[in-house]
C-alpha positions in Angstrom: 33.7 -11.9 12.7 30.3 -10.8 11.5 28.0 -14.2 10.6 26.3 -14.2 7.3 22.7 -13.3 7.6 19.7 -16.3 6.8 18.6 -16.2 3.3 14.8 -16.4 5.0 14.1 -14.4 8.3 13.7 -16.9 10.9 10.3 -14.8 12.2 9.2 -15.5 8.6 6.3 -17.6 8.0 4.8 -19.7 5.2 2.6 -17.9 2.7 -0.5 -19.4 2.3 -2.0 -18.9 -1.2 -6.2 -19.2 -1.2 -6.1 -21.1 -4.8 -4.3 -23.7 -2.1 -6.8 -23.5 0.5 -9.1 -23.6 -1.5 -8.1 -26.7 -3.1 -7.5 -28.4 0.2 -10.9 -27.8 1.4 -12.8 -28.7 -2.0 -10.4 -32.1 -1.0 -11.5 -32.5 2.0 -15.3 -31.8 1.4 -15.0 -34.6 -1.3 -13.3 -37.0 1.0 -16.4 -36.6 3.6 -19.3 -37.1 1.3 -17.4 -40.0 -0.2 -17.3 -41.4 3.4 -21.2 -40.6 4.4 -22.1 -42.5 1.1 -20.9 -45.8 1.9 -23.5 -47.8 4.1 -21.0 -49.3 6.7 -20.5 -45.2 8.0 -22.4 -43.8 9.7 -20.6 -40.3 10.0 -17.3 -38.6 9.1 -15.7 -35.4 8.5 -12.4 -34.5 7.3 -10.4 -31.3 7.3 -6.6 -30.6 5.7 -4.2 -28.0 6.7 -0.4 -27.0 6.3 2.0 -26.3 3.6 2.4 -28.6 0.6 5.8 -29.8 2.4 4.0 -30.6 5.2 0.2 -31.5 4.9 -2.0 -33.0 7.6 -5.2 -34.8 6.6 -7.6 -35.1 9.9 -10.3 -37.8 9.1 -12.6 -38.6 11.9 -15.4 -41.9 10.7 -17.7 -43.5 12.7 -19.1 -46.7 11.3 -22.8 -48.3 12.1 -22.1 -51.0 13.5 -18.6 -53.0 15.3 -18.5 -55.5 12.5 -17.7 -52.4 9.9 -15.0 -50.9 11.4 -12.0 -52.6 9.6 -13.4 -52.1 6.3 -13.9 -48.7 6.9 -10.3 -48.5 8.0 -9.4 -50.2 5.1 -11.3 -48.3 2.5 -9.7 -45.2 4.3 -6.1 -46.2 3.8 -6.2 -48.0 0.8 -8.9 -46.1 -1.2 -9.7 -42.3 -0.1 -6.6 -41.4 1.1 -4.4 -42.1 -1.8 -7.0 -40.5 -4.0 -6.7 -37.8 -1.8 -2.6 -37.5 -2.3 -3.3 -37.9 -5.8 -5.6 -35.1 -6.2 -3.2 -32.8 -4.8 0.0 -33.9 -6.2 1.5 -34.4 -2.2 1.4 -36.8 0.4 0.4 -36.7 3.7 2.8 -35.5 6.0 0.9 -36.8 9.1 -2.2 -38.4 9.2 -4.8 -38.2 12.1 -6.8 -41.0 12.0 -10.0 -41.4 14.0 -12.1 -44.6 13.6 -15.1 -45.3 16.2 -18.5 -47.0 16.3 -21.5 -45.6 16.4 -24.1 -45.9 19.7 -26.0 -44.9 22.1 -24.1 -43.1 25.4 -24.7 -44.3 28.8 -24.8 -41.6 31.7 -22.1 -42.4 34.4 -22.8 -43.6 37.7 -21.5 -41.7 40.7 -19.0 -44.0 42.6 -21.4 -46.4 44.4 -24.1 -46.2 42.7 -25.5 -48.4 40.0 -26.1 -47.3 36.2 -29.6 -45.0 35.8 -29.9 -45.0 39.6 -31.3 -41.6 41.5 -28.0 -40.9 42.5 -26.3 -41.2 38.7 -29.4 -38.9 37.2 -29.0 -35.9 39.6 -25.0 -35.6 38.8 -25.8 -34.0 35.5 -28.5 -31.3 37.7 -26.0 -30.7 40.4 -22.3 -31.7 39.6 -20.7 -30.6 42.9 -22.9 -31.8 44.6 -22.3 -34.6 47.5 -23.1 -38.0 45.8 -24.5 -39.1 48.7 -26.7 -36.0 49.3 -27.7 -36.8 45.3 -28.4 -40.2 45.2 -31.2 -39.5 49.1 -32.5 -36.8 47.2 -33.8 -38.6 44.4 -34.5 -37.6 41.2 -36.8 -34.7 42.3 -34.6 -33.0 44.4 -33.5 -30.7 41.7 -36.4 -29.7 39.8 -37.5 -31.6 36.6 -35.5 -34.8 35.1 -33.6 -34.4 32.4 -34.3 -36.4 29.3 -31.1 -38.7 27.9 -31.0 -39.8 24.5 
């Protein structure tokens, strides 16, 4: 008994029209300059990919300050992202949400040795270097220091 065959090859994929795409990424353009307007962010960006049946919205936002962050969240959820669906005619399939605060990064400390120390510094020159080896060389053991922002 001979099966029927698929009405769609299964090695078929989805057809991606550029009136679509192009849609999707004047969306998603919006949707980040909407976000770096509002005072309590300090950055975002947003991208939007897949099929109308199954969209994905990636939104990354950092706000300026600790004290912002839920009503960034909730000007996300409640405000762009429905206007988002709405512009498109679809919802979201999945939603990647990324939400952080902005600041200043700290270098790491090797194990032993306490934050800004020779030994931390000298990681970033020499990385396989023996911590030990790093930290009694000081910083000029490996040429100039590097500057941290």
């Amino acid at each position: 008994m001979m099966k029927d065959p698929l009405a769609v090859p299964a090695d078929a994929r989805p057809v991606h029209h550029p009136a679509w795409d192009n849609r999707t990424r004047q969306v998603a353009d919006l949707a980040t300059r909407q976000c770096r307007q509002k005072d309590a962010i300090h950055s975002a960006a947003c991208s939007i990919s897949g099929s109308p049946g199954e969209l994905i919205v990636n939104l990354a936002c950092t706000a300026t300050a600790e004290a912002q962050v839920p009503m960034m969240m909730l000007y996300v959820n409640d405000t762009l992202l429905p206007q988002m669906e709405k512009s498109l005619g679809v919802q979201f399939e999945t939603r990647n949400l990324q939400f952080s605060v902005a600041g200043k990064e700290t270098p790491a400390a090797l194990p032993g040795q306490p934050d800004g120390s020779p030994g931390a510094m000298n990681w970033l020159k020499q990385p396989s270097a023996d911590p030990a080896a790093a930290a009694d060389a000081g910083p000029q053991g490996a040429g100039t220091d590097l500057a941290l922002i």
